[in-house]
N, C-alpha and C positions, 0 to 999 in steps of 0.2 A: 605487482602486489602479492605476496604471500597469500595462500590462501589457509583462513582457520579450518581446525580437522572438522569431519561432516559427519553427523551421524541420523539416524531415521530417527525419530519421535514422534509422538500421537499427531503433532501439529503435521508434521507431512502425510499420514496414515490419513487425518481430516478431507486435506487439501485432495490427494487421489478418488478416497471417498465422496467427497462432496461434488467433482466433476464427474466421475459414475451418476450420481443421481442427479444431475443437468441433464446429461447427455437421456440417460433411461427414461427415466421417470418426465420429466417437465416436457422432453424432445417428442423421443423414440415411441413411447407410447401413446401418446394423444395423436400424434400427426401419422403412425400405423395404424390404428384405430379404424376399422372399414367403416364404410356410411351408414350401410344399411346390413339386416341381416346380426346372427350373432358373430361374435369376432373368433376364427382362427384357433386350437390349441396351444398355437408357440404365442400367440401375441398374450392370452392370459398365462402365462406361465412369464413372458416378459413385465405383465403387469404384476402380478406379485415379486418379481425380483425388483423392479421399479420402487416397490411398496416397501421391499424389505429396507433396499439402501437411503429410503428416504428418513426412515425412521429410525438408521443407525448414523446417518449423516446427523439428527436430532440428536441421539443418546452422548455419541463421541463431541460433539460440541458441548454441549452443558458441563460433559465430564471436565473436560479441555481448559473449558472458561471459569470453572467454580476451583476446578486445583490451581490454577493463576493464580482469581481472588485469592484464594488460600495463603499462599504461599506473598503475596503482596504485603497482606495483613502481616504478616511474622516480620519480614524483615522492614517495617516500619520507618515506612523512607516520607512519612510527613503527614498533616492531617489534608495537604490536598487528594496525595495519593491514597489512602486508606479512602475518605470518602467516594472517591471517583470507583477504584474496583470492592465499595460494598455496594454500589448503586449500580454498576454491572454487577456482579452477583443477584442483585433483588430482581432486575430485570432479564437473566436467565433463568433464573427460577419459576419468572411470570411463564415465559416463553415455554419450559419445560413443562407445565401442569397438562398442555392441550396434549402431548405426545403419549400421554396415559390416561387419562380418563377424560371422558368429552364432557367441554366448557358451554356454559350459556354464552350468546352472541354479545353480551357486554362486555365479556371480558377481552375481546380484541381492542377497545377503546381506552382499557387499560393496559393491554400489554403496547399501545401505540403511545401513551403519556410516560410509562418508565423506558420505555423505548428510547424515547428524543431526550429525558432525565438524563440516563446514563450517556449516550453521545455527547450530552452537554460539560458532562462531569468529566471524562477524558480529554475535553478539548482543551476545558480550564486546567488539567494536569499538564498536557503537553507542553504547557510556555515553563520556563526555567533558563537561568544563567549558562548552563553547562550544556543543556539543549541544543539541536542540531536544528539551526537558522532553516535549511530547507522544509523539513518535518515539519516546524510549526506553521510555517507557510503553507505549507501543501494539503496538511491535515485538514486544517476547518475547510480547506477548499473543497476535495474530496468528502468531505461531510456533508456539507451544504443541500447537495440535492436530496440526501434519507433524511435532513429535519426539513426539508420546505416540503416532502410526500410525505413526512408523517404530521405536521402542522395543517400541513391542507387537508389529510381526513380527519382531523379532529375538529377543525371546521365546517368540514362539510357533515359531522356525526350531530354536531352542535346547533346548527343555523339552518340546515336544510332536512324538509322531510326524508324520510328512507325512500331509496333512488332516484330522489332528485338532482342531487351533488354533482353524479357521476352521469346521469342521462343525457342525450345527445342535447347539444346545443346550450348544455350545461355548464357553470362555471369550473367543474371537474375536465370537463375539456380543454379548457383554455388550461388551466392550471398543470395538467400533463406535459401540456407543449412546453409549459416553463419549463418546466420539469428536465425535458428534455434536453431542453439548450445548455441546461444546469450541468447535466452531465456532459455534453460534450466540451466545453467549456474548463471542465475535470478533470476530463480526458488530456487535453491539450495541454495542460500546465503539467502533469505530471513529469516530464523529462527536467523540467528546471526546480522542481521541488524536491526531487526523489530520485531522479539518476545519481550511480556512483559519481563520487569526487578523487582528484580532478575533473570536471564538467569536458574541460579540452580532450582531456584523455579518454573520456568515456564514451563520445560520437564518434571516434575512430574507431572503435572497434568493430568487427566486420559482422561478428555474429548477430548480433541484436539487430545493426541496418537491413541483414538477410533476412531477417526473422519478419522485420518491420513492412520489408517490399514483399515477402510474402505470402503473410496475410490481406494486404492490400490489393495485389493482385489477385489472389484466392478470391477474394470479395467481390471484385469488381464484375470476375465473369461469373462469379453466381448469381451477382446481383442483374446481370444483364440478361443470361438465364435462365433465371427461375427467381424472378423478384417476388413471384407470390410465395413461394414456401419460405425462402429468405425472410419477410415477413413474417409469416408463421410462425416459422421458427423462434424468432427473435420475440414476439412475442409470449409465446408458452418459456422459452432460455431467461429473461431477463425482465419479459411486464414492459416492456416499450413495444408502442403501437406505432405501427407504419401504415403511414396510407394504401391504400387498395391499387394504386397507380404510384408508377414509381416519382418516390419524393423528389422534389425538386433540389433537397440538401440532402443528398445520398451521397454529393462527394466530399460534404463535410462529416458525415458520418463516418466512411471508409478512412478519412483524415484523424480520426476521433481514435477509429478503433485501432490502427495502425500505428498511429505515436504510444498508446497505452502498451499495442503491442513490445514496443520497442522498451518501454521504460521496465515491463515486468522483465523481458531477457535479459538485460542489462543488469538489474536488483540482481533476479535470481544468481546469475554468473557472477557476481562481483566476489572481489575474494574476502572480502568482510562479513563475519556473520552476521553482525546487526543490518546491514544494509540489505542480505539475503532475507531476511527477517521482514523488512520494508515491503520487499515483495512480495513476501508471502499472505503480507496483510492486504498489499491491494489485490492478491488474487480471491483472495476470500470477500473482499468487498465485490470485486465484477462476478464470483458467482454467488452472494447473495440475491443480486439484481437488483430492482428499482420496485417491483411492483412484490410486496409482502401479501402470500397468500399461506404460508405454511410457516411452523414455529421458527424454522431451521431458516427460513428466509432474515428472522431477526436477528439468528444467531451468528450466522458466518456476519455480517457487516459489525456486529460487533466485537467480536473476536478479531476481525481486521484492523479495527480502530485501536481495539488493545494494542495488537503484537507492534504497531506501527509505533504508538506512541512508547511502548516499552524501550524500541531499539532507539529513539530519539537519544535516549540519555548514554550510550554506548559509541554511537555510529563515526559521530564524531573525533574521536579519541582513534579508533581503529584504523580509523580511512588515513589522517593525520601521523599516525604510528607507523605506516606502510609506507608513507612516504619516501624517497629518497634521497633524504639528503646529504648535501655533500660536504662533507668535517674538513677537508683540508684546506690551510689558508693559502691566497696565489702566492706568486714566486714573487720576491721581491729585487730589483734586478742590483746587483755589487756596488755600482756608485751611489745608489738611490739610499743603500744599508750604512754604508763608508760614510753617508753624509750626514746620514743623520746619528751614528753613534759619536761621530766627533762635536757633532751641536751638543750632544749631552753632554760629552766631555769636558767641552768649552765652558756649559754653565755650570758647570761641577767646582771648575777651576778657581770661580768667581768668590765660591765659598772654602774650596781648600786648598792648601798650599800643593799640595801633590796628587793630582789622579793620572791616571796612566790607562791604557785600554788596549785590549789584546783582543785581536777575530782572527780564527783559525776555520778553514773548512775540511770536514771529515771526508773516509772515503764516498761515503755514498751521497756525497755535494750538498750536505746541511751544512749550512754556516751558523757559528757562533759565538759572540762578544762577550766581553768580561773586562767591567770597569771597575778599577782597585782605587 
């Protein structure tokens, strides 16, 4: 397959940036953080570097996602699409206000309503005639678990005193777990929704399987290792809680993370750029996370969901266009040609008094008939 030419944009400038501020910020610093005592010179000088990338991971998003909108609105491809990126638009803008000036604690329960608004509104964009059958499949799936965690704390903002929701032995408990499965679940479809096509041609490829065993590997012996900071970690990286003792579906987890691995190397290398596009939005979707504690946590999963559903209307035509196929008709063998230009000839005959037929073969052994 051809590969379209590559060029850097804000959106990969995001994508680097915003895994800086996983790794810093959400990781590096909490879990450096000493117990007791004040902390270290390098560790607060890592926390304001922490602090800087978090708050440019915020700024280059909004910018990202409002010049989208922008740019959506001008070339005026329908009133689904216009409403779907004005309603991301309102809901970046929600997201933006906490990054400059500090919000009362209600307005998290509104940036949580135009939150699941906008996912909703891209989802109903994403179906279309010309639409990429995977995409739309895949999409609400990978959606699914940010509207049932942003549905359940709007329920629990609604129906339950303040920290009741979320308290041990709480319906917030139960409803995590769902949560949980929801994604791995996610996880697991994504190579039949969202892998390059050919689908055949796209599991032979060596890099991605490498990529896939690992991470798998990587996981297994940290996880055997050092289950506790692995939790930790995954924790403060993503808002999924792991048990204290090692889960008992920890080898569907590495199963989870491992095929997702596979499907973003596979996106990302493919030589289509909507498809690369694909990947780039579920990578922004697994480093938003699951558990929304910061603007930019709203932001990257929906800027995921945009770039996703944008390449849906492309990806198809691309992948289809690289194809190869093959223009020339089989050989057809001399008696099989002989027989049937004299059929023609014969019924020619019925209606004229004279036809006559002549086949000559050139040097390069094309054959060619001519009935008079």
């Amino acid at each position: 397959m051809a590969r379209a030419p590559r060029r850097i944009t804000a959106v990969h400038v995001l994508l680097v940036v915003a895994l800086l501020e996983l790794a810093i910020n959400r990781c590096a610093v909490p879990m450096l953080r000493p117990m007791l005592g004040e902390p270290p010179a390098w560790h607060t000088a890592l926390d304001y570097v922490g602090l800087f990338v978090m708050y440019f991971t915020g700024v280059l998003a909004v910018m990202v996602i409002v010049a989208r909108c922008i740019a959506a609105v001008d070339h005026n491809r329908g009133l689904r699409d216009m409403v779907a990126h004005v309603a991301l638009g309102v809901a970046t803008l929600v997201a933006a206000v906490p990054l400059v000036v500090t919000m009362p604690p209600w307005t998290s329960f509104l940036l949580e309503i135009v939150f699941a608004l906008a996912v909703i509104a891209m989802l109903v964009n994403v179906f279309g005639r010309e639409r990429d059958l995977g995409v739309q499949v895949g999409l609400p799936l990978v959606a699914l678990p940010l509207l049932y965690h942003t549905g359940m704390m709007i329920v629990g903002k609604l129906m339950w005193p303040e920290g009741a929701f979320e308290a041990p032995g709480g319906p917030g408990v139960t409803g995590h777990k769902i949560g949980v499965v929801l994604l791995q679940l996610a996880a697991l479809a994504t190579p039949y929704c969202f892998a390059p096509r050919p689908f055949a041609r796209s599991v032979t490829r060596p890099i991605p399987i490498v990529i896939a065993m690992a991470v798998a590997a990587v996981g297994a012996v940290v996880a055997r290792l050092w289950y506790a900071t692995l939790a930790t970690a995954t924790n403060f990286a993503i808002g999924i809680q792991l048990s204290a003792d090692a889960d008992r579906k920890l080898a569907l987890y590495l199963l989870a993370i491992a095929t997702l691995a596979w499907t973003l190397s596979a996106c990302l290398l493919a030589g289509s750029a909507a498809r690369r596009l694909v990947g780039t939005g579920i990578a922004f979707l697994v480093l938003g996370g699951y558990e929304f504690h910061w603007p930019h946590h709203y932001l990257l999963p929906l800027l995921g969901i945009a770039l996703i559903a944008e390449a849906s209307r492309e990806v198809r035509e691309e992948e289809v266009a690289a194809m190869p196929f093959i223009a020339e008709a089989p050989p057809i063998a001399d008696p099989t040609w002989s027989a049937f230009v004299g059929a023609v000839a014969q019924g020619l005959r019925r209606r004229l008094s004279e036809v006559h037929s002549l086949t000559t073969r050139a040097e390069n052994g094309i054959t060619s008939s001519v009935i008079i």
